[in-house]
Each structure stands twice: as structure tokens, then as C-alpha cells.
C-alpha positions as CSV (number, residue, x, y, z in Angstrom):
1,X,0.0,0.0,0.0
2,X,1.1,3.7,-1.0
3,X,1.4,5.2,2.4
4,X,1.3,9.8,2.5
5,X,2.6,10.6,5.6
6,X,1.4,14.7,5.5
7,X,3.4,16.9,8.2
8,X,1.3,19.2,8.6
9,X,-1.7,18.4,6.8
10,X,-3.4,21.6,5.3
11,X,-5.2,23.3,3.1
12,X,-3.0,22.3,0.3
13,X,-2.4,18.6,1.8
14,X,-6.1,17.6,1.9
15,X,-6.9,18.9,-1.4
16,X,-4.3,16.0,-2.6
17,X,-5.5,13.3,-0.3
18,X,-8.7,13.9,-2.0
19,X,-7.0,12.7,-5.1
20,X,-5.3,9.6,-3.3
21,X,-7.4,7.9,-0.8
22,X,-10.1,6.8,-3.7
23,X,-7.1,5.2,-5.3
24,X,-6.7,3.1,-1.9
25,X,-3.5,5.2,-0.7
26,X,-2.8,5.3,3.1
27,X,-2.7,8.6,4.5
28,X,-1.4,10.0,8.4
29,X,-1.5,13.5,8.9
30,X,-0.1,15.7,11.3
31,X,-1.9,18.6,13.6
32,X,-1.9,20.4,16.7
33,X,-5.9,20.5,16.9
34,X,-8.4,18.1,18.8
35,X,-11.2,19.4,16.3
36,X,-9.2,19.0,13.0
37,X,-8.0,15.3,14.0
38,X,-11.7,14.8,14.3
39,X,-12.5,16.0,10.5
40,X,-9.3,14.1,9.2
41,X,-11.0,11.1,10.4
42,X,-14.3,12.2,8.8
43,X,-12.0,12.3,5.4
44,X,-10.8,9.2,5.7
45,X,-6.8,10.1,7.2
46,X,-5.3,8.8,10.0
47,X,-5.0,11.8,12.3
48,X,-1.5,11.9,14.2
49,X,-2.2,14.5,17.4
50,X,1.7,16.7,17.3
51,X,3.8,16.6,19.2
52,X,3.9,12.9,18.8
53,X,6.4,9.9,18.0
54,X,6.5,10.0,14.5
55,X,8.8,6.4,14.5
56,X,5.9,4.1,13.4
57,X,4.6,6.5,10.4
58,X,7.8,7.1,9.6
59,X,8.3,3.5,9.2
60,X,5.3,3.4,7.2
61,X,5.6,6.1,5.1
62,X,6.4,5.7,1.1
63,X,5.7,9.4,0.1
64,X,6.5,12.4,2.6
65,X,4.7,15.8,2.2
66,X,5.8,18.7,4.5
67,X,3.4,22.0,4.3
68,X,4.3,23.1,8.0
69,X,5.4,27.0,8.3
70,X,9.0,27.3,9.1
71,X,10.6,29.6,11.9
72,X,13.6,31.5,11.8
73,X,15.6,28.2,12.4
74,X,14.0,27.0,10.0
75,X,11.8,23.6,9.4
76,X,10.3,22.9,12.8
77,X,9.5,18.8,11.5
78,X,13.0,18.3,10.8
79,X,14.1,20.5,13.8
80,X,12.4,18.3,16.4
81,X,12.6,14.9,14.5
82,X,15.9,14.3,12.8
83,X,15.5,11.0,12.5
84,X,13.1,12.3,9.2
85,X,16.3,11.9,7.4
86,X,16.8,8.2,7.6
87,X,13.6,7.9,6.3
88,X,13.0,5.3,3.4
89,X,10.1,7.2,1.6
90,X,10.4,7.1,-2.4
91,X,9.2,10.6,-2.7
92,X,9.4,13.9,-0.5
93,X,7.3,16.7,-1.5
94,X,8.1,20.6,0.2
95,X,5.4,23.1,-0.1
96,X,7.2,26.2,-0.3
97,X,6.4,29.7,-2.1
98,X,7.3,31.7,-4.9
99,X,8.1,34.5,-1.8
100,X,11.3,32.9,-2.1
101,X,12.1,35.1,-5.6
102,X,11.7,38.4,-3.8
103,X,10.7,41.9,-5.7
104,X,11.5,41.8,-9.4
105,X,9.3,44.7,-10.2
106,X,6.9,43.1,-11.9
107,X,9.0,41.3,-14.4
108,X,9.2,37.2,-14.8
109,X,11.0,34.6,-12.7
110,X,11.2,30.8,-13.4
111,X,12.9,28.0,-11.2
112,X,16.4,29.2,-11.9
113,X,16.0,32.6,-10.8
114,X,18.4,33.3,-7.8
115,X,16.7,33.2,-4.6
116,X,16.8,36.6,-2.9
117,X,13.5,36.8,-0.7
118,X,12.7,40.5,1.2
119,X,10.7,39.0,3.5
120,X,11.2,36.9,6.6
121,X,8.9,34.6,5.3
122,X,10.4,34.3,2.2
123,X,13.7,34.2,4.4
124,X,12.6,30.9,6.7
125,X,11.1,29.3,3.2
126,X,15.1,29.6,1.7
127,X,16.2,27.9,4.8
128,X,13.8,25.0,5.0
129,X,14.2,24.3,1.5
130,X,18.0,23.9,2.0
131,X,17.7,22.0,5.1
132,X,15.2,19.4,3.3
133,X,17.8,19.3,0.2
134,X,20.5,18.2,2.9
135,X,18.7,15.3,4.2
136,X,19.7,13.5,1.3
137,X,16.1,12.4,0.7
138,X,14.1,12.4,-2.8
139,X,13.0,16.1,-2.3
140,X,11.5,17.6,-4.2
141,X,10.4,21.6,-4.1
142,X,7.2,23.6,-4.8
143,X,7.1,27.3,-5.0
144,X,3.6,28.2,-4.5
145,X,2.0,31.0,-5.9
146,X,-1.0,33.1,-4.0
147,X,-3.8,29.7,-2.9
148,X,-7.8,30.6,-3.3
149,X,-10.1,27.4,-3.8
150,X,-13.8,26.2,-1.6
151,X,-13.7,28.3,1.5
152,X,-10.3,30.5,0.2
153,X,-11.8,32.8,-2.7
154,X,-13.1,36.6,-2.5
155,X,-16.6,36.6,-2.7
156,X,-17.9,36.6,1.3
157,X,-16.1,40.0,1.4
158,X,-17.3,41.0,-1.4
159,X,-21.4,40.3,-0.9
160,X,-20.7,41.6,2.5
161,X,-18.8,45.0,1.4
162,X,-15.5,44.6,3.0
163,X,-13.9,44.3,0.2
164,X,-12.0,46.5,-1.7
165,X,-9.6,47.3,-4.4
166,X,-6.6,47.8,-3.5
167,X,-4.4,50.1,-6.0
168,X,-0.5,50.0,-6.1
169,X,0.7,50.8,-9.7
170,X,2.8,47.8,-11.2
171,X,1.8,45.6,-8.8
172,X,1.1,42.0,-10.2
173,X,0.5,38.5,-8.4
174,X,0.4,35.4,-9.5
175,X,-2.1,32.7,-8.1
176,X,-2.9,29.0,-7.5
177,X,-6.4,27.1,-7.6
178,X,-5.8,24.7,-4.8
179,X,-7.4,21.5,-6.9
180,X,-3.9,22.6,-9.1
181,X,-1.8,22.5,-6.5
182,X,-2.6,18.9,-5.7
183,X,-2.8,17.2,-9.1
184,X,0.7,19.1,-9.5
185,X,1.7,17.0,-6.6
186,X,-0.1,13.7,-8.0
187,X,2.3,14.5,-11.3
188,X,5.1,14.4,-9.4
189,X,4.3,11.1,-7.4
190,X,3.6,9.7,-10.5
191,X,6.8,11.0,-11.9
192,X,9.5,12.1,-9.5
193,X,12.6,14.0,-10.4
194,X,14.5,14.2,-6.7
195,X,16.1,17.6,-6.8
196,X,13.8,19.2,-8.8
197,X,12.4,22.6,-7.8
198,X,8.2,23.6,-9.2
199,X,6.9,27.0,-9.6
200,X,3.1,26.0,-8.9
201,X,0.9,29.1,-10.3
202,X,-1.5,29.7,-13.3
203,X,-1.1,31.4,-17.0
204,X,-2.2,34.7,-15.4
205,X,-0.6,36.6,-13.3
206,X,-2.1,39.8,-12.9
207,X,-2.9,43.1,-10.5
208,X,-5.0,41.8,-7.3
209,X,-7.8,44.3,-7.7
210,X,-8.7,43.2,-11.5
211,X,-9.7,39.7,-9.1
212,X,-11.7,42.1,-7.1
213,X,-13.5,43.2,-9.7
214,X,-14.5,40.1,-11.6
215,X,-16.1,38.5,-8.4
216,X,-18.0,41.3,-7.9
217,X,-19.0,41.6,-11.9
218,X,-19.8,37.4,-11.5
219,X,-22.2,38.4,-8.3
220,X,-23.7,40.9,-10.4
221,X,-22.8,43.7,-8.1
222,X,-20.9,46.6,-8.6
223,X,-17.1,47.0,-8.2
224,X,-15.9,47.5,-4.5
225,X,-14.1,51.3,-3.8
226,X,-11.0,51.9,-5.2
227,X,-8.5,52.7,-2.3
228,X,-4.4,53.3,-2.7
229,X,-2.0,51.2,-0.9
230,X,-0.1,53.9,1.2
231,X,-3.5,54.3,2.9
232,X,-4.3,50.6,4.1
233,X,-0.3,49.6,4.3
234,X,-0.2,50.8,8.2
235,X,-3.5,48.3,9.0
236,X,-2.1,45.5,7.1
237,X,-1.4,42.0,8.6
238,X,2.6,41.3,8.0
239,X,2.0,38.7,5.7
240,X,-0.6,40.9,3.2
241,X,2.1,43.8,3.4
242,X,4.9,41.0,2.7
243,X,2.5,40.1,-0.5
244,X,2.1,43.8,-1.7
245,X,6.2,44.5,-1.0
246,X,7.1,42.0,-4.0
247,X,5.8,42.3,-7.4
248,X,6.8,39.4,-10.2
249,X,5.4,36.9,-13.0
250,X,6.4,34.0,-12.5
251,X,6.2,31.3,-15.3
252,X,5.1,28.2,-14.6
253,X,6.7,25.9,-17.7
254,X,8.6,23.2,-15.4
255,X,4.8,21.5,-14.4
256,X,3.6,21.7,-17.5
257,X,6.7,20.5,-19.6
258,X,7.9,17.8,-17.1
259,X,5.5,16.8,-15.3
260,X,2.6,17.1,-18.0
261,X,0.2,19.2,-16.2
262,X,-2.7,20.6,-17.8
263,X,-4.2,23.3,-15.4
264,X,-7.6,22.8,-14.4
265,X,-7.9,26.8,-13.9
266,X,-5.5,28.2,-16.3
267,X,-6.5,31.3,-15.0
268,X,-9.1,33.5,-12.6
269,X,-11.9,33.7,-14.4
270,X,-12.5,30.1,-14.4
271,X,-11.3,29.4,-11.1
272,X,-13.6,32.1,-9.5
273,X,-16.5,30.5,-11.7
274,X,-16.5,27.4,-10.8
275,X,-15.9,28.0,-6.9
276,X,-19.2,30.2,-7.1
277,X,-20.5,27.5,-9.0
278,X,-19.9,25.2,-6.3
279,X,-21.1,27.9,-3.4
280,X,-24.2,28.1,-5.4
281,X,-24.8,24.5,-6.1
């Protein structure tokens, strides 16, 4: 049996598990939370409460899949369990993010664009990708672009008018459907290239309030205000003023080429349609 052990089993994580388990794969994933180990089980994954001896999964585990946030010291899994590195597991996946490419002023990055992140999440991200290189494992790396999907998409705000557009010239992000994300992963299960590095994101990247604009256009209501970035920077969480401090394209080629991805949201517009499809339905 094909056995996921998922460290850290998020939003990203379960989207692939629903991919696996109706193909009879084992899954265990990790998490701090009572309440979340009870709707793992609901899912059909083994729940593993953390901190917790990860020997026997370890043991188990054919495929690997880290999506925990790191720290300044980086990776806290590999931190606390070393013995992650002895691990006999035919494929290791590490969720990271295209934060790792720092401010390029809006033009394009691919996977062999040096590394020089401006923030300190795109910081810790540099220095748990190294330290899950140096286990010697079958690593393999993806750099994820912005994630909407069920539950993750702009639409609440915008039906209750809290959102708004936010306006900083030249600014451009790029974005990932999370269903993408995990049949990127599936591809590389099915074809693993240990070392390899994946810029997961779609055809389009593109300024954050044109997104805005089209959920409200595909609720039928009209646009939310317009409102410049100095003004909302000093109310900002750290990690939307971290997004808004680096603009870039990044080109997505590698999944496509290698691992012979064909996005099921190439871009937005149909991702946003079908998640209000599914509110709807």
C-alpha cells in the first residue's frame, strides 16, 4: 500500500488526499488541533495529534509531504525529528512559495532565478528548502504562488462589502487554484525527479484588484471602492504587506513540460466560476 505521511496536513495537503485515498493510498497527517483530528478522520486520514512519536509512520511512510510554516531556524518537523532523514520514503514533496524570488518589479521569474527573498517569510522558506535538500532524501520543491479554492476565494467579502480594491501601480501577483496544487503534486508522485524545484501558479498573473472586480462583476454587483495602498499599508497584517512589497510573474513551464500538467484553472476567471459555481450548487 502507498502510504502519505502529510506533516502538517493543510489546506493544500487535503486537497491531494482527495486525489489519493479513492485510489486506496494510506494517509497520516499531522496537527496540533483536537477538532481538526476529528474532520481528518471524517476524510478518511489517519490523524496523528503533534507533538507525537512520529517512529511508526515514519516507518510506514512511502511518500512524505511537508506544508508546515517554518521559523527562523528553520523547518520545525526536521528540527524536532531528525531521524526524518533516515527515512525510506520514495518521494518527498516541500510546499514552499514563490516569496522565495523576492521583488522583481513586476518582471518574470522561473525556477532558476536566484533566490533573494525580502521578507522573513520568504527568508525561513530559503532555509527550510536547504535543510530538506541536505537530508539527502528524494526532495522535491514547490514554490507556490497566492492559494484561493472552496472556502479561500473573495466573494464573502465581497457580498458583505468589506472588500475593496486595492491600488498599487505595477503591482502583479500570481495565483494557484488549490485543486492545481494537488494534481501538480499527483504528477510528481507519478513521476518524480528528486532535486527538482516547481513554480506552482497559473497562465495569469495579474494586479489583485482586477480579481476584485470580476467577483463582484460574476455576483452581479458593482465594483468594491477603489482605495491606494499607502492608505491601508499601516493596517495590514505582515504577511498581506509582505505580498504587496514584491511584485513578479512567474512562469510556470517546469509543471507543464515535465511533469505534463494541464491546469484545471488556467486562469481566474475560471477558477472564480466554478468556486461560485460550487457555493451556489
Amino acid at each position: 500500500m502507498s502510504t502519505l505521511l502529510s506533516l502538517g496536513h493543510g489546506y493544500s495537503a487535503r486537497a491531494l488526499a482527495r486525489r489519493l485515498l479513492p485510489q486506496g493510498w494510506r494517509i497520516i497527517g499531522t496537527t496540533r488541533s483536537p477538532a481538526r483530528a476529528d474532520s481528518f478522520l471524517r476524510e478518511g486520514v489517519e490523524p496523528l495529534l503533534w507533538p507525537a512519536d512520529l517512529g511508526p509512520a515514519l516507518d510506514a511512510a512511502t511518500h512524505i509531504l511537508c506544508s508546515a510554516a517554518p521559523d527562523a531556524k528553520g523547518d520545525p518537523f526536521l528540527l524536532a525529528v531528525p531521524a526524518i532523514a533516515q527515512a525510506k520514503a520514495v518521494w518527498v514533496g516541500y510546499l514552499s512559495t514563490t516569496g522565495v524570488y523576492g521583488d522583481h518589479h513586476g518582471a518574470w521569474v522561473d525556477e532558476e532565478t536566484p533566490l533573494t527573498p525580502q521578507s522573513d517569510r520568504g527568508r525561513q522558506r530559503v532555509i527550510a528548502e536547504a535543510q530538506w535538500r541536505a537530508t539527502g532524501l528524494p526532495v522535491h520543491i514547490f514554490r507556490l504562488a497566492g492559494i484561493y479554492g472552496p472556502g479561500r476565494g473573495p466573494f464573502e467579502k465581497v457580498r458583505d462589502g468589506t472588500a475593496r480594491r486595492i491600488i498599487k501601480p505595477g503591482q502583479v501577483f500570481s495565483r494557484i487554484h488549490v485543486d492545481d496544487i494537488a494534481q501538480v503534486l499527483e504528477a510528481s508522485i507519478r513521476r518524480p525527479h528528486p532535486g527538482a524545484a516547481y513554480n506552482v501558479c497559473d497562465d495569469n498573473p495579474c494586479p489583485p484588484e482586477e480579481v476584485i472586480a470580476h467577483a463582484a462583476h460574476l455576483l452581479g454587483l458593482p465594483d468594491p471602492p477603489a482605495v491606494p495602498f499607502a492608505e491601508v499599508e499601516p493596517t495590514m497584517t505582515p504577511m498581506a504587506r509582505g505580498f504587496y512589497s514584491e511584485s513578479k510573474r512567474v512562469r510556470n513551464h517546469r509543471i507543464k513540460d515535465e511533469l505534463g500538467v494541464r491546469l484545471l484553472y488556467p486562469d481566474y476567471p475560471e477558477g472564480l466560476a466554478a468556486l461560485l459555481a460550487e457555493d451556489r450548487g
